[in-house]
C-alpha positions, 0 to 999 in steps of 0.5 A: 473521479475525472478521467484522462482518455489517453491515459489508464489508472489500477485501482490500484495506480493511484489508488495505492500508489502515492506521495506527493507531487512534481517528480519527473515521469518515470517508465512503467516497467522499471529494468532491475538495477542493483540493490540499493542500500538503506542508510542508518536512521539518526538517533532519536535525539537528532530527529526533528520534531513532527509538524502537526501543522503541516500534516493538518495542512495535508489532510486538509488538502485531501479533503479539499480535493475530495475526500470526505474526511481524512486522519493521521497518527503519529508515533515517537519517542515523545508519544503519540500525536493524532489528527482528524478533519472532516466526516467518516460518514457523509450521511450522517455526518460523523466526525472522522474518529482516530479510532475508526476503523477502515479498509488499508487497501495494499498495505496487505502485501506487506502483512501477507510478505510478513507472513512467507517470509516467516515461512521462509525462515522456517524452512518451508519455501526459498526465495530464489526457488521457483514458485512451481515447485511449491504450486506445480503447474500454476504458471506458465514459466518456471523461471517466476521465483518466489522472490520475483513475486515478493519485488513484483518482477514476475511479469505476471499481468495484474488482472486488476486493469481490465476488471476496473478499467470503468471504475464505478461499473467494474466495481459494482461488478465485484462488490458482492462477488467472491473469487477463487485464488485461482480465479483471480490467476486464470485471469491474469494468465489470460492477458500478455505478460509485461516482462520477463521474469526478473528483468523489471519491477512492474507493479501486479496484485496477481504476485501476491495472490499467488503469494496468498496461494503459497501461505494456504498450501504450506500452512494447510490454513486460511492465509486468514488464520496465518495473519491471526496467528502470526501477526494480529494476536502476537502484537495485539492488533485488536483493530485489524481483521481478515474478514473475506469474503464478509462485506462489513466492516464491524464496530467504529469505521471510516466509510469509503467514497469512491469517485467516478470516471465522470465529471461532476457525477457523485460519490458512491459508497464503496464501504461494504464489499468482499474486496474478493478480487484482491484477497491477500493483495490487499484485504486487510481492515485495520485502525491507525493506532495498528498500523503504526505497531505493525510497521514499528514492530516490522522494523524493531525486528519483532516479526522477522529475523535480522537476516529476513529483515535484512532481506526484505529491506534490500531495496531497488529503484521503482523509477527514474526519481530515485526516491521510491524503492521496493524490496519484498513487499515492502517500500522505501521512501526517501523523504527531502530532509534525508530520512527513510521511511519503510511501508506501504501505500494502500488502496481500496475502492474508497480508502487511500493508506499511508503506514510508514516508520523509520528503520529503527522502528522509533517513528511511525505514521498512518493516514487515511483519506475516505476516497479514492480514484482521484489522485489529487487527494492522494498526493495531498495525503503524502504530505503528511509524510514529509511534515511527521518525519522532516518536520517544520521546513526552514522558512526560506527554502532552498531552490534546489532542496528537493521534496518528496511527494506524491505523485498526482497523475498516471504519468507521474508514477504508472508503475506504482499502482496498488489496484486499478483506477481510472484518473 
């Protein structure tokens, strides 16, 4: 991956942050606006059809800025539509395969999020109740909620900045290494915090550390037996797994390259690693097909009640574009023919992500890109948000109509990062 001396990305900046390119700087801390409403979706019938030409053309430029391989899978009311390009394995030159699995970064959050606030529901933690009450004596403040920690308003540093601030060297430092929660929190409480409580959303993996911490203490289980038993098995997720701190990545998967900081210097295969720094900010292995009944299952309200939905779909700006929002570790996408979309991005040392569908949980889309730390690929893979939700575009497009990409630098969207990258 090329990198910038002036300026600094998370594995998770680029990395999990992403869609496509030409929006306008936005600060990195963002003050807390009011809740932005989310519009009703247009009925099946008025929505366009996806492109799959478009969504080719994007997984094509992923490739062409990098990526080994990429894929896409959409689903609707008309069925399901799926696409490869390129090679899940370098080495031995396997075709990307639809049904590989692979690595979904911080598309965890919203798993994990899934996951408290269904606690929440049942009575066992409050939103708005300090996240001390449940953790005594686990942050410095007591005014960090357990809603700051779900919309990234906390404050709390993300300790990934300074563990991959060289990306090659800070990864091979943790490929193999397993990290306690509180491991993982004491580094972060060694660093400045980045804002008051409440006050900006300022992206951190370290909230939903903490938010893996509180789903072991009122469960008294592995946060890995509450995604088995609250979201895997119900919706028969038979591709997507929690296996920390195991390194492999079992049956059919999509190898992962990640790039260098350096010009030129070849990929190295991140596949198999604990992923032990991120946990349940973003540990998660999981397929397309997957990917697509979790966010459609999310949105039909098959996992959360209308009035938690409500809640975690209650949005706020994440910058100055005022197309990218965040609730409780969910996003919000504002795409350019006027459709919202609501998921996540994901980023893991050698994966980009995309699962996203539309509020009424009708149309879904998942997309992976086999690297990372080399946001130009990223952007491209954004692409195929516009072409699976917006459709074919008019063949003369108006100058003013605006797009909705993926950013492509640090400066672009410094907020935004899952986990740290250098660019």
């Amino acid at each position: 991956m090329l990198r910038s001396p002036h300026r600094r990305l998370a594995v998770g900046a680029t990395v999990i942050a992403a869609l496509a390119g030409g929006l306008a700087p936005a600060a990195t801390a963002t003050a807390a606006p009011a809740p932005v409403t989310t519009t009703t979706t247009p009925a099946a019938s008025a929505a366009p059809a996806p492109d799959m030409e478009g969504v080719v053309a994007a997984l094509n430029a992923a490739m062409a800025n990098g990526a080994p391989g990429a894929m896409a899978r959409y689903s609707g009311p008309d069925g399901v539509r799926s696409r490869t390009v390129g090679v899940r394995d370098r080495e031995a030159q396997a075709p990307m395969d639809i049904h590989a699995r692979f690595r979904i970064g911080s598309v965890s959050k919203t798993f994990s999020s899934v996951v408290l606030l269904q606690l929440v529901q049942e009575g066992r933690l409050e939103l708005d109740a300090p996240v001390n009450r449940y953790l005594p004596g686990l942050l410095p403040d007591d005014r960090i909620t357990v809603r700051h920690l779900l919309t990234h308003r906390s404050g709390l540093a993300d300790y990934t900045d300074a563990m991959f601030e060289k990306t090659v060297p800070g990864f091979e430092a943790v490929r193999n290494r397993v990290f306690s929660f509180q491991e993982l929190v004491d580094l972060s409480l060694a660093e400045p915090r980045t804002t008051e409580p409440g006050v900006a959303y300022k992206y951190s993996n370290t909230n939903f550390v903490v938010v893996g911490m509180l789903i072991e203490k009122l469960t008294d289980r592995p946060v890995a037996d509450a995604y088995e038993h609250r979201i895997f098995k119900p919706l028969k997720l038979r591709g997507t797994s929690y296996v920390h701190p195991d390194t492999r990545i079992k049956g059919l998967h999509a190898h992962g390259y990640l790039h260098p900081d350096e010009a030129g210097a070849p990929l190295v295969d991140s596949t198999e690693q604990t992923v032990s720094w991120a946990q349940s900010a973003g540990a998660v292995i999981s397929t397309p097909a997957d990917l697509n009944t979790f966010t459609n299952a999310l949105m039909r309200g098959r996992l959360l009640s209308p009035a938690m939905l409500d809640a975690m779909t209650t949005v706020t700006p994440t910058d100055t574009t005022n197309t990218r929002f965040y609730g409780l570790g969910l996003r919000r996408y504002d795409l350019s023919c006027g459709t919202q979309v609501f998921g996540h991005t994901g980023t893991v040392q050698g994966f980009y992500t995309y699962a996203f569908s539309t509020r009424d949980g009708r149309r879904s889309l998942s997309a992976l890109a086999n690297t990372s730390n080399h946001g130009a690929a990223n952007t491209a893979l954004g692409g195929t948000l516009e072409a699976a939700f917006c459709g074919k575009k008019p063949a003369a497009a108006s100058p003013t109509a605006r797009a909705f990409t993926a950013p492509d630098s640090a400066t672009d969207l410094p907020a935004e990062r899952d986990l740290p990258e250098r660019h």
